[in-house]
C-alpha positions, 0 to 999 in steps of 0.5 A, a space after each residue: 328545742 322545739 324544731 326551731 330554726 337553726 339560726 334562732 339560738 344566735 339570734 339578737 333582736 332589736 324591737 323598732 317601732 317604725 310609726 313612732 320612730 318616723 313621727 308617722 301622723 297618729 290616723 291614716 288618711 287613705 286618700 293622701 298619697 303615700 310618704 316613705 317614712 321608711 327611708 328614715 330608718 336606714 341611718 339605724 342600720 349601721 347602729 344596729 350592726 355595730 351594737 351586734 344586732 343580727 334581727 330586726 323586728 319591726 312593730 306594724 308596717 301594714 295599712 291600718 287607721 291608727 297605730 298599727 293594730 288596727 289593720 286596714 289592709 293585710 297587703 299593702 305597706 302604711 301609705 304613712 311609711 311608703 309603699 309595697 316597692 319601698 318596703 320591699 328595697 329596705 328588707 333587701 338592704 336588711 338581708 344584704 347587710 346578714 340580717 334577718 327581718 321579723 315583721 308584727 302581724 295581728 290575726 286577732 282582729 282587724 280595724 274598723 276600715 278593713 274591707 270586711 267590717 266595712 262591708 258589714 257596716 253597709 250591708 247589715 244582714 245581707 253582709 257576706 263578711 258578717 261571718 268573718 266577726 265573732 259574736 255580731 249580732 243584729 239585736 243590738 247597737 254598739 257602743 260605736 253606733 253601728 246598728 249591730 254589735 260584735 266581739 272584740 280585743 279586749 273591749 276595744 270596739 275599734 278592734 273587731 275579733 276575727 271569726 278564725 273559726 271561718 274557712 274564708 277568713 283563714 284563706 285571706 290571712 294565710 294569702 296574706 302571709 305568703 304574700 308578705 314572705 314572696 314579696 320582702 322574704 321576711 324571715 319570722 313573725 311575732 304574732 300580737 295577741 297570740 293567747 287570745 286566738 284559738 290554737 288550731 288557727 296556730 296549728 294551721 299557719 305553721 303548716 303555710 309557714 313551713 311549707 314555703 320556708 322550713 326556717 320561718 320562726 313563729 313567736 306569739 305575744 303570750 302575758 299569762 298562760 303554760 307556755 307549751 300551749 302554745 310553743 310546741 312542734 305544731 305551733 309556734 317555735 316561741 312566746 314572750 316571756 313575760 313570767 321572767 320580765 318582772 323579775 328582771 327589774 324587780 330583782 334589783 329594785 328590791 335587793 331580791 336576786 332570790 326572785 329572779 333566780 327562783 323564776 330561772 330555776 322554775 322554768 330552765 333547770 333540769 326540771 324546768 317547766 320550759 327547759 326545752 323552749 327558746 323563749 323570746 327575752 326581754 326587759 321593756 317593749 311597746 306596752 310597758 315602761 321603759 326599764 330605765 322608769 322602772 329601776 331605782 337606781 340607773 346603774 343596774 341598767 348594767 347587771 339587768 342587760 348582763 343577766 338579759 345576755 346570759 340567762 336561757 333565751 332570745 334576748 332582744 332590746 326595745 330601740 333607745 333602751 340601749 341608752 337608757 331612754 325613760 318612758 311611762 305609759 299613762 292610763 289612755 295611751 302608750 304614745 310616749 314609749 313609742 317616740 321619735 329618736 334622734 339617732 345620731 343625737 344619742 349616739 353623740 351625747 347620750 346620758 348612759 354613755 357607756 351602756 351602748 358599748 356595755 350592751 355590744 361587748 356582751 352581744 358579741 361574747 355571747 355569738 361568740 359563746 355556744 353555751 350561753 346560745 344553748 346550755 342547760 341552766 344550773 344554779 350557783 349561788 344565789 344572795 340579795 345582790 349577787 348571783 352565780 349559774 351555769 350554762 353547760 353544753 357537752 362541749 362548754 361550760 360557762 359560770 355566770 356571777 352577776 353583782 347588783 350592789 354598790 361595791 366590788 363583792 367577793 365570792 369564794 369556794 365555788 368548785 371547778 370540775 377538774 376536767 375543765 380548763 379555763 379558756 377566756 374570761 368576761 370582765 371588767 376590771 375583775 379579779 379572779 384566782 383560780 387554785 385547786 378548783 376553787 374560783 375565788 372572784 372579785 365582781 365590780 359593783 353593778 356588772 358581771 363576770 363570765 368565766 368560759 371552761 372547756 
């Protein structure tokens, strides 16, 4: 699978957003010492070990203006968060506790306070960096008022896009990274707006990343696009899978298991067109509602979380959504999706109660079930609510049959290979038989069964 690392098929990540969480001030002010905010963050060690986490990912820690992306300084820790020397003893807690540490980094642009752009303000054409931007140019004023323009992210003046074309521009950001991996030993990056960064650029810093760690893994924020344009054995390891992540939802909101199965089919069957990828899972992230705004109905937090566990992939969780916390981004900010939480507060009385422990049995039977780390995918059956497939390896067979309806749903007549042998069982409150190799099962409403045959 695409020389991936061999600690990514077990792997369970959980996407914390450090700026929000820690109520870090919405701008930097540079010449405020710095407050370790990070500190905050270490109560959530323990949850995330209970809940059968093995990777955190943190949303940006590095020096920018404003939340994150905006990067000011690819070296030093967001003095809002606390410094190089206080980051550095949090990931050696993360480590010590068996868990790996994946850091945000943004090559795309920079901010408009990185030193470069900051040069080119006050040096004009005389700049030594104006060769480190894409597209400046002196004919013209920006809409920011400086008296040149630029290319940026997506028409955000405030993120000016990276020359990646520039040798120079290249060394730093490559430093950068070996820094990041010398000083804290982090063990991946996600890669922010990796479809807009040219390919060679990815090409490149999986020869750096290699060369210092032949584990690091590589996942690149791609919303539209083949996937294997990126995810390859010269680039990046995985992507976002954005093509499944509506469907996750949709599916359930619209009784239609047909979409979401039709979309598995696409990408892991036999012929699959990413059968070979691990991709990166997930049902809500720091730029999209909170799943639990999406669903209609609260209950299918459980057979979409269920489905997130057992499909083909990296599952990850996006923090508080394992509570069923609600958010929706408005057209000019994304603030509220990145709040502040009160851990030990939802611990002890969070409306979704049971979902937490839903969401910890299902992490820990699937680190305790190869097929559904790395089986081949094989539709079963497929209904407005229900749907059955398979995760095979060699050595294990798993059946996976999810109920979205209101009420317990019995399928009948799915046949059993005689060479198998049934050797555990995911269930609540399910009531199966098994005669003559053919599995007649009884799903709860909203849930899942899982049989294991080996």
């Amino acid at each position: 699978m695409n020389n991936i690392p061999q600690w990514i098929p077990s792997t369970f990540i959980y996407h914390l957003y450090p700026l929000g969480q820690t109520a870090a001030p919405w701008e930097n002010h540079f010449n405020q010492p710095p407050e370790d905010r990070i500190a905050q963050l270490y109560p959530w060690l323990d949850h995330l070990q209970w809940l059968g986490i093995n990777t955190l990912f943190l949303g940006p820690v590095l020096q920018s203006s404003t939340h994150g992306y905006d990067l000011a300084d690819y070296f030093q820790i967001d003095r809002r968060l606390g410094t190089n020397q206080s980051f550095q003893i949090f990931a050696n807690e993360v480590h010590r506790r068996g868990m790996r540490l994946i850091l945000d980094a943004v090559f795309n642009h920079s901010g408009r306070d990185f030193f470069a752009f900051r040069d080119l303000q006050q040096n004009g054409k005389q700049s030594q960096y104006k060769d480190w931007y894409e597209g400046v140019r002196f004919d013209q004023s920006s809409p920011m008022g400086d008296p040149f323009d630029y290319q940026t992210w997506a028409g955000h003046y405030t993120l000016p896009k990276f020359n990646l074309a520039n040798q120079s521009v290249r060394t730093y950001l490559f430093q950068a990274v070996r820094c990041w991996i010398d000083e804290w030993n982090i063990d991946g990056l996600r890669l922010d707006a990796a479809d807009h960064v040219r390919l060679d650029f990815w090409q490149e810093l999986r020869q750096v990343t290699t060369s210092m760690r032949p584990d690091f893994w590589l996942m690149g924020e791609v919303v539209h696009g083949q996937y294997q344009e990126w995810a390859n054995p010269q680039q990046l390891h995985s992507v976002t899978n954005y093509e499944a992540y509506k469907g996750l939802y949709s599916s359930l909101n619209d009784a239609n298991y047909f979409e979401i199965a039709h979309t598995l089919q696409r990408q892991f069957a036999e012929n699959g067109i990413y059968r070979d990828l691990m991709l990166y899972n997930f049902v809500d992230n720091h730029d999209v509602n909170r799943v639990a705004s999406q669903l209609r109905n609260r209950n299918h937090l459980y057979p979409l979380y269920a489905l997130l566990f057992s499909m083909p992939g990296i599952p990850s969780i996006y923090y508080g959504s394992e509570w069923g916390i609600s958010g929706q981004r408005n057209a000019y900010s994304d603030q509220v999706l990145r709040p502040v939480l009160n851990l030990q507060q939802l611990i002890q009385d969070a409306p979704e109660a049971n979902l937490p422990a839903s969401i910890q049995k299902l992490s820990q039977f699937r680190a305790n079930t190869p097929a559904l780390q790395t089986g081949s995918y094989r539709q079963e059956y497929v209904s407005a609510q229900q749907f059955a497939f398979w995760r095979e390896t060699d050595k294990q067979k798993v059946l996976v049959v999810l109920n979205s309806a209101s009420e317990v749903v019995t399928l009948s007549g799915i046949r059993i290979p005689d060479s198998l042998t049934l050797k555990s069982v995911f269930k609540n409150q399910s009531d199966f038989q098994l005669d003559h190799n053919q599995l007649e099962v009884s799903i709860p409403a909203y849930w899942v069964s899982i049989f294991v045959f080996e």
